[in-house]
One Martini backbone bead per residue (centre of mass of N, CA, C, O) as a GRO file, in nm:
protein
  393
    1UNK     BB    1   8.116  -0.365   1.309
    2UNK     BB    2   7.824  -0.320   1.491
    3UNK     BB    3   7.597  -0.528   1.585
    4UNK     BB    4   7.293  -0.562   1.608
    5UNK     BB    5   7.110  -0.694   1.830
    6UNK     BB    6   6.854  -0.894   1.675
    7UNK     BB    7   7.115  -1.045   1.545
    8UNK     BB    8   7.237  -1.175   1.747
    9UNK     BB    9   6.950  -1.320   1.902
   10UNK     BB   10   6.947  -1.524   1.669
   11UNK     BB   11   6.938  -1.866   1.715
   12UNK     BB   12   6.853  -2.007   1.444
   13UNK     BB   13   6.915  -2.098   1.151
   14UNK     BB   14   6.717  -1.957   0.994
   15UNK     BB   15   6.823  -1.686   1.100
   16UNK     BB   16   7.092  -1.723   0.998
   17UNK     BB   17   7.018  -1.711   0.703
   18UNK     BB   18   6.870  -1.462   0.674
   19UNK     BB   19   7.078  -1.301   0.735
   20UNK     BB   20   7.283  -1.376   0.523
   21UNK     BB   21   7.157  -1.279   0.325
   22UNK     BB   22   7.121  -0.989   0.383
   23UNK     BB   23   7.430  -0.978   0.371
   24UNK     BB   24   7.416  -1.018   0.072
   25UNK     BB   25   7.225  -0.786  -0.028
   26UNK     BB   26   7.392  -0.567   0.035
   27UNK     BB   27   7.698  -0.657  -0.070
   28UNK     BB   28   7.536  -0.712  -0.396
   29UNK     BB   29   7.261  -0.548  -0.445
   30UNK     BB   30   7.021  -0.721  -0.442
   31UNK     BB   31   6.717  -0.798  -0.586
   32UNK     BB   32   6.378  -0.698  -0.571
   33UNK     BB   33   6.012  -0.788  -0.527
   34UNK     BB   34   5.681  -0.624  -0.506
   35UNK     BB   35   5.341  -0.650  -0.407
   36UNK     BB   36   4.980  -0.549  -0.438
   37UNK     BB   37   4.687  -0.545  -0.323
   38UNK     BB   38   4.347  -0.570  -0.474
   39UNK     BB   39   4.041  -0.369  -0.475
   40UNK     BB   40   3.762  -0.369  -0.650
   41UNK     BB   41   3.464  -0.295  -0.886
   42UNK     BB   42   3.251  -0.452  -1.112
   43UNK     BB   43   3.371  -0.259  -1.386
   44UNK     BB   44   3.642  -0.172  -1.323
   45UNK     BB   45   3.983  -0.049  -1.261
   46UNK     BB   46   4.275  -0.218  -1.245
   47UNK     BB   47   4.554  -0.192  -1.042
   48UNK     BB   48   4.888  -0.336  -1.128
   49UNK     BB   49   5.179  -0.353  -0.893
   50UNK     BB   50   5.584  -0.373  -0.926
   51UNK     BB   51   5.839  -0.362  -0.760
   52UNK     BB   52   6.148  -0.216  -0.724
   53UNK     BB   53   6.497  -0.339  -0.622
   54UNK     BB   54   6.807  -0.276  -0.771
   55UNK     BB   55   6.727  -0.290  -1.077
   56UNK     BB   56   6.954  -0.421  -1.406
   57UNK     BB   57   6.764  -0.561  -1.640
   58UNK     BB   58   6.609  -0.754  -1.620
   59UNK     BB   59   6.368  -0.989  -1.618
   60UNK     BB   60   6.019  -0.915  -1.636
   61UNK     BB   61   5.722  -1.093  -1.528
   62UNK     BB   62   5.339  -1.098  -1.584
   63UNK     BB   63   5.080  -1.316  -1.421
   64UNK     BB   64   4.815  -1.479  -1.430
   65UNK     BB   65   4.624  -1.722  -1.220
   66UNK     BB   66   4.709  -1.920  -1.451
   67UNK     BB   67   5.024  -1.835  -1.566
   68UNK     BB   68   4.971  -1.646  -1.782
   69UNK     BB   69   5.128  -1.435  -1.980
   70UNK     BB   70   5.137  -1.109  -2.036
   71UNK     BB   71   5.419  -0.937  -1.954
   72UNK     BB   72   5.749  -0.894  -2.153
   73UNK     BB   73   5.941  -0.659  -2.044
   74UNK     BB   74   5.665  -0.478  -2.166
   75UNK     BB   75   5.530  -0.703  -2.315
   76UNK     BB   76   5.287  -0.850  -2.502
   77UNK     BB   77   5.167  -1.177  -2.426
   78UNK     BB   78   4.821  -1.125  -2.408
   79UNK     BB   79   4.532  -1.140  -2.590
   80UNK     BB   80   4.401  -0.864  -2.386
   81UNK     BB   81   4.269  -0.548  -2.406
   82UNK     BB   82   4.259  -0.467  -2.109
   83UNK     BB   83   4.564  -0.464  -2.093
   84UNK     BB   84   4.808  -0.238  -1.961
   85UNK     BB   85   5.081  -0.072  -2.026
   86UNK     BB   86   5.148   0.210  -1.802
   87UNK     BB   87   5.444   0.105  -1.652
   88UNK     BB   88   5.845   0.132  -1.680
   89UNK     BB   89   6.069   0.070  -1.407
   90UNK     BB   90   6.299   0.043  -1.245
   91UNK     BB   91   6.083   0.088  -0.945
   92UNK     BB   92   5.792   0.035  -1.195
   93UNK     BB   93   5.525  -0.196  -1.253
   94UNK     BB   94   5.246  -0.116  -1.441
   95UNK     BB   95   4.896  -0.226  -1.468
   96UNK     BB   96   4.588  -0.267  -1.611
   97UNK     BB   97   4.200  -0.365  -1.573
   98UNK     BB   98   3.959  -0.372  -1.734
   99UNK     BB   99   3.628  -0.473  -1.693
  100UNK     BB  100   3.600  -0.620  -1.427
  101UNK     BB  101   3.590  -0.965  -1.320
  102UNK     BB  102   3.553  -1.249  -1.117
  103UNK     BB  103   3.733  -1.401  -1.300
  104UNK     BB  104   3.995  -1.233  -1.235
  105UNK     BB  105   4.048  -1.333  -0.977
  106UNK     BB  106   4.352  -1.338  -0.784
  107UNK     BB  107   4.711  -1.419  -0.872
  108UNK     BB  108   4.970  -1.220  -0.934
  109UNK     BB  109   5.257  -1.205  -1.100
  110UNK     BB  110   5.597  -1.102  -0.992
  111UNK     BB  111   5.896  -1.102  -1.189
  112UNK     BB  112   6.266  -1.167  -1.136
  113UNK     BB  113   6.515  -1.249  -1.292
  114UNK     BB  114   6.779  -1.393  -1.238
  115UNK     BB  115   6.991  -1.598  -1.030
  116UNK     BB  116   6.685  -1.566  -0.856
  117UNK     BB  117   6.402  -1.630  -0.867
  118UNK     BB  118   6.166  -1.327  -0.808
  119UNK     BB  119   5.848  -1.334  -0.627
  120UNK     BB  120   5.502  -1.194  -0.629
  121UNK     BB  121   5.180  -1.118  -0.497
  122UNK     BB  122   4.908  -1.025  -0.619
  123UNK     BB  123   4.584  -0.972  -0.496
  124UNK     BB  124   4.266  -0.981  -0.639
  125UNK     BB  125   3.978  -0.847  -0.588
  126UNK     BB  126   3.591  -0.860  -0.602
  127UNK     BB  127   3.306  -0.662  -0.599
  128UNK     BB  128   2.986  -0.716  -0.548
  129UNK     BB  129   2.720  -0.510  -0.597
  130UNK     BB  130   2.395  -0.493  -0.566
  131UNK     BB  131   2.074  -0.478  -0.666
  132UNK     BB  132   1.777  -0.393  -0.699
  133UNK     BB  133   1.553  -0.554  -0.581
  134UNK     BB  134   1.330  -0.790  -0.554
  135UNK     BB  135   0.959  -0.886  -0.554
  136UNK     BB  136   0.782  -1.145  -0.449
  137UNK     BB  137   0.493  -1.367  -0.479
  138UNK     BB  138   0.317  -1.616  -0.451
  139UNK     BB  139   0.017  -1.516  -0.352
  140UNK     BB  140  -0.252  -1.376  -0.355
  141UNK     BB  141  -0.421  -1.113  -0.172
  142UNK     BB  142  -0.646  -1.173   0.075
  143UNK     BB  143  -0.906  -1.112   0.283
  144UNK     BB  144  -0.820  -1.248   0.587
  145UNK     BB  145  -0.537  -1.327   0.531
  146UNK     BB  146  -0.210  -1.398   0.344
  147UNK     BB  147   0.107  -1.280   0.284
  148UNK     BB  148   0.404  -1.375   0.039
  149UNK     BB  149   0.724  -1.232   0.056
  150UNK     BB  150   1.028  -1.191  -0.167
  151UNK     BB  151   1.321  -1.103  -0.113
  152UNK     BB  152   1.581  -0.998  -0.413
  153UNK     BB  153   1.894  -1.111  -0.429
  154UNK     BB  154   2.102  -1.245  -0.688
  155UNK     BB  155   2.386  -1.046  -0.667
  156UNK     BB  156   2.644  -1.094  -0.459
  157UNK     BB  157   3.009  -0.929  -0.333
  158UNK     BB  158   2.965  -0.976  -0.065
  159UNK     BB  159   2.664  -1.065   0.089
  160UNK     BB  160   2.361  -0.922   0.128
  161UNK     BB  161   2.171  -0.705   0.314
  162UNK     BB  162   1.826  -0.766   0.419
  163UNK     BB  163   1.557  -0.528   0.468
  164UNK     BB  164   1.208  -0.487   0.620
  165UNK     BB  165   0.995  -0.196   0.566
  166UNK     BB  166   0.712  -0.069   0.763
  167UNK     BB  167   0.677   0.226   0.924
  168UNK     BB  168   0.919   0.251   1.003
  169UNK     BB  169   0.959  -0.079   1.040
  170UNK     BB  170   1.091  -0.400   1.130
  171UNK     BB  171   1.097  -0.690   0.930
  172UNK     BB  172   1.126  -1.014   1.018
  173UNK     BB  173   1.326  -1.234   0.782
  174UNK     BB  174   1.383  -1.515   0.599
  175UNK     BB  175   1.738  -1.557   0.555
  176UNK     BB  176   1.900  -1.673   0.254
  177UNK     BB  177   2.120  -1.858   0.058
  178UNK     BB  178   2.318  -1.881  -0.301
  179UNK     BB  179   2.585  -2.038  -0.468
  180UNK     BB  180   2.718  -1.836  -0.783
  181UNK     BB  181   3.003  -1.925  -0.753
  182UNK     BB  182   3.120  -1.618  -0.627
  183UNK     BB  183   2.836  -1.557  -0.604
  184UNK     BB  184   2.537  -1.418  -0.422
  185UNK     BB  185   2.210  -1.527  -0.314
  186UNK     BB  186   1.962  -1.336  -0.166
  187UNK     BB  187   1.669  -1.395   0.098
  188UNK     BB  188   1.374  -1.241   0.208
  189UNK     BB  189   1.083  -1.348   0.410
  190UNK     BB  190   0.749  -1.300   0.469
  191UNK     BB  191   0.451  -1.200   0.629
  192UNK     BB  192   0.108  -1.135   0.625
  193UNK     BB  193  -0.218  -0.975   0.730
  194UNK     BB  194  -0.471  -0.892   0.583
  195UNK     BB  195  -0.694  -0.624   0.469
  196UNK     BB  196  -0.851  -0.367   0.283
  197UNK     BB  197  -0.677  -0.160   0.413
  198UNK     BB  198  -0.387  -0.251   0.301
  199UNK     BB  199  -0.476  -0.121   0.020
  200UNK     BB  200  -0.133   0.003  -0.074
  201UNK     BB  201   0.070  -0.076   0.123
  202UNK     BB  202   0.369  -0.009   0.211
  203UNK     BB  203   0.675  -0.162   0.091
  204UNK     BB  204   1.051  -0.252   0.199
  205UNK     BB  205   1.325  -0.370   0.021
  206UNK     BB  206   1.687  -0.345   0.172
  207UNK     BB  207   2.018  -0.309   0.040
  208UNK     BB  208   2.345  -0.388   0.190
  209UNK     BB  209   2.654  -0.254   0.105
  210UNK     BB  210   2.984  -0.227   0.140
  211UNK     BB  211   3.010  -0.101  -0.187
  212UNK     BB  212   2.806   0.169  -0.114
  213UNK     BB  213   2.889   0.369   0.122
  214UNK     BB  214   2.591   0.354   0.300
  215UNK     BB  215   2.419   0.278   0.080
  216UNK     BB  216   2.097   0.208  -0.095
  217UNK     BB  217   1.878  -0.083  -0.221
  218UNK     BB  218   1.570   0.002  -0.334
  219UNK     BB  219   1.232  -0.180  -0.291
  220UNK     BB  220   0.918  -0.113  -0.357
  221UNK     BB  221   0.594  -0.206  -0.232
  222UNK     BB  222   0.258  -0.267  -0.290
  223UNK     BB  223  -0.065  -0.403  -0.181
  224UNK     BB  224  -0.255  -0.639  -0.307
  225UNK     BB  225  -0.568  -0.669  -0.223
  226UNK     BB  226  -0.867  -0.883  -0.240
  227UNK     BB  227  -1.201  -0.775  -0.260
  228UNK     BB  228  -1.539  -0.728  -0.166
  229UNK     BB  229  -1.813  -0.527  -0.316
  230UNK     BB  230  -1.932  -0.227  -0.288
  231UNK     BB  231  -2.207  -0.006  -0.250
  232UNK     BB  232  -2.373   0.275  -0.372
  233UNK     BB  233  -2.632   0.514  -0.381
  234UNK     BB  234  -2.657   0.791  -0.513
  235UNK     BB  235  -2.871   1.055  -0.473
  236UNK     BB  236  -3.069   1.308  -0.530
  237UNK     BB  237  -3.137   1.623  -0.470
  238UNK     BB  238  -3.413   1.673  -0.352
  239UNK     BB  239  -3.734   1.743  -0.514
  240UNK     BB  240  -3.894   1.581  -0.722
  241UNK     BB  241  -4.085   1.621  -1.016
  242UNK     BB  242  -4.253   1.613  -1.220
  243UNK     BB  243  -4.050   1.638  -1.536
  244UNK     BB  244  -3.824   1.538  -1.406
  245UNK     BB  245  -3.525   1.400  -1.345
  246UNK     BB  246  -3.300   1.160  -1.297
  247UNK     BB  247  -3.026   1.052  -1.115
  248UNK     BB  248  -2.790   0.737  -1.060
  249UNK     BB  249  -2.549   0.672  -0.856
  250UNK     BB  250  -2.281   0.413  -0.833
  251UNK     BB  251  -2.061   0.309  -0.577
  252UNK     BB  252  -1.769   0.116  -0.621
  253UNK     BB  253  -1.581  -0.114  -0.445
  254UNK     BB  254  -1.287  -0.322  -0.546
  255UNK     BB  255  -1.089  -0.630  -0.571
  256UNK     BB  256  -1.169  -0.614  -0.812
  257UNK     BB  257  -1.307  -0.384  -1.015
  258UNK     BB  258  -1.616  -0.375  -1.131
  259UNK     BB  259  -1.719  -0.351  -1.470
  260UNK     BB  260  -2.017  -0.465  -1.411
  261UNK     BB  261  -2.319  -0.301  -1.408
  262UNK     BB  262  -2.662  -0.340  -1.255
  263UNK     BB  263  -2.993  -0.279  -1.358
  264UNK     BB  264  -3.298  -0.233  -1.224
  265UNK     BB  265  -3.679  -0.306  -1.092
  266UNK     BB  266  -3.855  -0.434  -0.881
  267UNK     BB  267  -4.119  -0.574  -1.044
  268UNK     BB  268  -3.987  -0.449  -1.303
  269UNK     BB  269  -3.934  -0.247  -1.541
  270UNK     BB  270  -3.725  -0.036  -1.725
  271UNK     BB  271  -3.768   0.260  -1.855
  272UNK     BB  272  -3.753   0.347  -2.175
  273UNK     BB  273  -3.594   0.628  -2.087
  274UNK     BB  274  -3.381   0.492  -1.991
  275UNK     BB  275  -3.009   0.522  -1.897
  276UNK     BB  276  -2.679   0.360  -1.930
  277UNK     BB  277  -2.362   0.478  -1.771
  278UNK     BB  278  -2.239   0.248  -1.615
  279UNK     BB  279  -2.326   0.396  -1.305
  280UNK     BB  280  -2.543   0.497  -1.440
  281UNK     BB  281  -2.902   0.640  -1.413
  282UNK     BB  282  -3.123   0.752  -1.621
  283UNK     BB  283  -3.439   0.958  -1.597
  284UNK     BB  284  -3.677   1.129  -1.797
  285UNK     BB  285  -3.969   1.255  -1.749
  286UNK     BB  286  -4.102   1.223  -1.477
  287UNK     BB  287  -4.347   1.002  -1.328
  288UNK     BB  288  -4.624   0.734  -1.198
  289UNK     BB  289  -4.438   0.547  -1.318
  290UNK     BB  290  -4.161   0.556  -1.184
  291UNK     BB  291  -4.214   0.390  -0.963
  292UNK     BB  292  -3.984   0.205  -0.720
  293UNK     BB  293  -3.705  -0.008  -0.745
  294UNK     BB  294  -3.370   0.050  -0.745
  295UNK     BB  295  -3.095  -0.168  -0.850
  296UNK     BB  296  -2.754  -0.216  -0.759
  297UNK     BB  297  -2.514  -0.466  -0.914
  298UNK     BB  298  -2.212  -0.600  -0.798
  299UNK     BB  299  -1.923  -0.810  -0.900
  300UNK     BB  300  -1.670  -1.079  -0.847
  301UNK     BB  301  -1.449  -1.328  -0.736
  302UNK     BB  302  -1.542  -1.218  -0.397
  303UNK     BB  303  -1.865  -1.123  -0.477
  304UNK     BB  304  -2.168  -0.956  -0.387
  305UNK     BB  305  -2.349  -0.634  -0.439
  306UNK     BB  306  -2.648  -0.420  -0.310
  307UNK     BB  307  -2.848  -0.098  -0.399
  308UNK     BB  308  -3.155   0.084  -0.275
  309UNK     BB  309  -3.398   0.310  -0.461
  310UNK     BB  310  -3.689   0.479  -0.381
  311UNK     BB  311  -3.993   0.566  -0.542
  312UNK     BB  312  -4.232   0.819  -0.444
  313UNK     BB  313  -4.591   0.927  -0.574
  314UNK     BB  314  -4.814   1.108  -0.447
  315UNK     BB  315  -4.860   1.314  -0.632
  316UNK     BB  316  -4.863   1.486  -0.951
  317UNK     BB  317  -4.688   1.756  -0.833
  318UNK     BB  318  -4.481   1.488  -0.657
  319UNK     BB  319  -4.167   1.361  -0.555
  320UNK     BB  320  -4.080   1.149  -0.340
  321UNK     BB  321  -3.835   1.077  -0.165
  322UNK     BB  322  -3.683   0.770  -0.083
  323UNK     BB  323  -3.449   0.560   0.133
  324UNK     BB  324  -3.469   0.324   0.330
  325UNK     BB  325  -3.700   0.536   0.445
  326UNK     BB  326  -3.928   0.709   0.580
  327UNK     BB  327  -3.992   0.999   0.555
  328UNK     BB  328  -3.999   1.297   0.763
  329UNK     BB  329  -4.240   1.462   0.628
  330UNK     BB  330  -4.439   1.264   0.630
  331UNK     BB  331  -4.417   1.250   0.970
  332UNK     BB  332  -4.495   1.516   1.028
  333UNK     BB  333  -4.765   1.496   0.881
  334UNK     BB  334  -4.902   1.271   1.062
  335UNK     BB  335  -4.854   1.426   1.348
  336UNK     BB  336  -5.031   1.689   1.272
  337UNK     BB  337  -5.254   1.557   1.231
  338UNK     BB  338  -5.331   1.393   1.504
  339UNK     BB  339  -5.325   1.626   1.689
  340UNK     BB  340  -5.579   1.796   1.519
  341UNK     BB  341  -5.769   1.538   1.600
  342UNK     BB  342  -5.730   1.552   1.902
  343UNK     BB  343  -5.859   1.842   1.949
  344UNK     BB  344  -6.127   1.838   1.812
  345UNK     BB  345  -6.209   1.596   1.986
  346UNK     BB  346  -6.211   1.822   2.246
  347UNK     BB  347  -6.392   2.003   2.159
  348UNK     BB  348  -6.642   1.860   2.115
  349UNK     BB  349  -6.662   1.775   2.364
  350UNK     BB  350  -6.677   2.018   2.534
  351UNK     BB  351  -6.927   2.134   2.407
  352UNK     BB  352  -7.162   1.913   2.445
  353UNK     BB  353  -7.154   1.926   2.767
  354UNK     BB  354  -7.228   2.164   2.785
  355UNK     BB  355  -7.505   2.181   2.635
  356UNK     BB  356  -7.614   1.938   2.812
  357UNK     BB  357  -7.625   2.102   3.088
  358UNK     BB  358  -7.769   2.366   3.022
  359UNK     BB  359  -8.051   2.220   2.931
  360UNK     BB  360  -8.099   2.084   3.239
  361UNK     BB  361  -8.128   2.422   3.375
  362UNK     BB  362  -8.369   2.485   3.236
  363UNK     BB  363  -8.550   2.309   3.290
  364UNK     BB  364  -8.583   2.299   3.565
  365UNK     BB  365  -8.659   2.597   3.570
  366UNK     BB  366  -8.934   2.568   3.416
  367UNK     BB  367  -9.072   2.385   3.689
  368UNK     BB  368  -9.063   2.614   3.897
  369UNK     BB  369  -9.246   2.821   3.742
  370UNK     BB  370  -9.510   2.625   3.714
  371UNK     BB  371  -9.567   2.609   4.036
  372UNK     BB  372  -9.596   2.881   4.094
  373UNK     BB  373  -9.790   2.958   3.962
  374UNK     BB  374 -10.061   2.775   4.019
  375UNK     BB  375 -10.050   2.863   4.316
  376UNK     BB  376 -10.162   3.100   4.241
  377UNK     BB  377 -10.391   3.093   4.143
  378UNK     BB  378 -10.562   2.911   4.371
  379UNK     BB  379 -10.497   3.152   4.578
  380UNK     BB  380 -10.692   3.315   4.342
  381UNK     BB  381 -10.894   3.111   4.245
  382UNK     BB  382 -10.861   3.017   4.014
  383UNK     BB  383 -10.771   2.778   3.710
  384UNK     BB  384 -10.549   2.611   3.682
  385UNK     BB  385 -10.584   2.541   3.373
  386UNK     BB  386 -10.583   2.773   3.274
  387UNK     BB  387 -10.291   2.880   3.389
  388UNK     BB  388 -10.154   2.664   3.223
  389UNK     BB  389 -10.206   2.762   2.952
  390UNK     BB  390 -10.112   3.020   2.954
  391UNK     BB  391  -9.825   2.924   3.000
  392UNK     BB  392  -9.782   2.751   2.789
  393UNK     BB  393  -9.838   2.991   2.599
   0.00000   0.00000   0.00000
């Protein structure tokens, strides 16, 4: 028989000693065993193979990587009830192992007895896929500050990646890592700095892992911003007017948001019939004696705010409201008031003008027609004082 190529060229004793062997297991039909590596993953059921050839009866044996005996020759030789021999044939000898757990990792032995013990390694890997992480805060988040987040996965093999998303853009963060036994914990930390528009703001820390097969494990958080709050008193809309009702509510924003709302009335006590309902103040039949200034004020840890409201009573008949600043219609009656006075008096002055002006033209007059008749008098011989005194009368 003409031997191959490859079998003439090896050189070496070592090759020489391997050639030699494989033509004594052609011609001896020598058995061999072979095993499969498995990757599983964690809390799931691997399967460990072990093939055979040649295999004429011989006892077949497989080993935990402690080299603990599971199974002689199809027996449970280890109380294990996890472990299963669900096949064992001439060319095939397969066991389970359910709920497997990272301490199972290591090195399965197929050993094969005969005249020469041959074993093969199966190699068991367990991946752990990462939990959905966790956000931890190391302190409260205040407003013109900063706050410092930190995204945290416990326990993954191998290690998860960790990415900070806000308005679908990342940020990126300090990644450490921690090995606890077989598994990693990794952390990724980030900063921010708030304002008050900040507070409820999304963002999210993103886990990927080889074992999720392109999903994430996400996990989102809300920013709590804490700020000083505002007020603001609503107005009741028109015009009040005696024996109306009074309504005024105090709208207020704050974080934390102030649970205590305080009414009062600068330099004055709250009406009688005053009710205070949360931020709610009414006053039923109003009169003129409810004038005054009503002060709504709220605080919390980080501030304190207040906002104020005027009544006044013009008139029995009408309660005008003002609200920090003098009414429109007041303004309007006050400057038609000036107008119609200085009107008035652009009449009385022009009509004055005219009546002393007719007054001495008049007079005038008078002394021109005296001096005429005189003169006629005198040339027509008459008594001058006679015709002046005619002219009297």
């Amino acid at each position: 028989m003409r031997p191959g190529p490859r079998s003439l060229l090896l050189p070496t004793p070592l090759s020489l000693s391997l050639r030699a062997l494989v033509l004594l297991c052609l011609a001896t039909r020598c058995q061999a065993v072979q095993a499969e590596n498995v990757t599983v993953l964690e809390g799931g059921t691997a399967q460990i193979s072990c093939r055979l050839q040649n295999y004429d009866g011989s006892i077949v044996v497989i080993q935990n990587p402690r080299r603990q005996t599971l199974f002689f020759n199809g027996t449970r030789a280890l109380k294990d009830d996890r472990f299963q021999m669900v096949l064992f044939t001439p060319r095939l000898v397969r066991i389970t192992l359910t709920n497997v757990s990272v301490s199972d990792e290591g090195g399965y032995f197929c050993q094969l007895y005969t005249d020469d013990t041959h074993h093969q390694v199966a190699t068991l890997s367990v991946s752990v896929p990462p939990d959905t992480p966790t956000v931890e805060v190391k302190q409260e988040a205040v407003e013109g500050g900063e706050v410092e987040l930190t995204c945290l996965s416990l326990r993954s093999k191998p290690p998860a990646t960790l990415r900070w998303i806000r308005d679908r853009r990342e940020i990126p963060g300090v990644v450490s890592q921690q090995e606890n036994g077989k598994t990693v914990s990794v952390s990724s930390t980030i900063r921010l700095s708030v304002e008050r528009k900040d507070n409820g703001a999304a963002v999210s820390c993103e886990a990927s892992h080889p074992a999720l097969g392109g999903q994430k494990r996400v996990r989102h958080y809300r920013l709590d911003v804490h700020f000083a709050p505002t007020v603001r008193i609503i107005p009741p809309p028109g015009i009040l007017r005696e024996g109306d009702s009074l309504s005024l509510t105090c709208s207020i924003t704050g974080n934390p948001l102030p649970r205590d709302v305080q009414w009062t009335r600068i330099n004055d006590t709250l009406p009688e019939r005053a009710e205070i309902s949360g931020p709610t103040l009414q006053v039923s039949r109003l009169s003129q004696s409810h004038n005054g200034t009503y002060l709504c004020q709220a605080q919390n840890n980080y501030g304190r705010a207040a906002d104020h409201y005027a009544l006044l009573v013009y008139d029995p008949g009408a309660v005008i409201e003002t609200h920090s600043a003098v009414p429109y219609a007041v303004i309007g009656g006050i400057l038609a008031l000036l107008v119609f006075t200085i009107i008035c008096v652009l009449i009385i002055t022009i009509w004055c003008s005219v009546r002393q002006k007719g007054s001495y033209l008049t007079h005038e007059a008078s002394g021109l027609d005296e001096h005429g008749e005189v003169q006629e008098a005198f040339l027509n011989g008459n008594d001058a004082s006679q015709g002046k005194k005619e002219y009297l009368l």
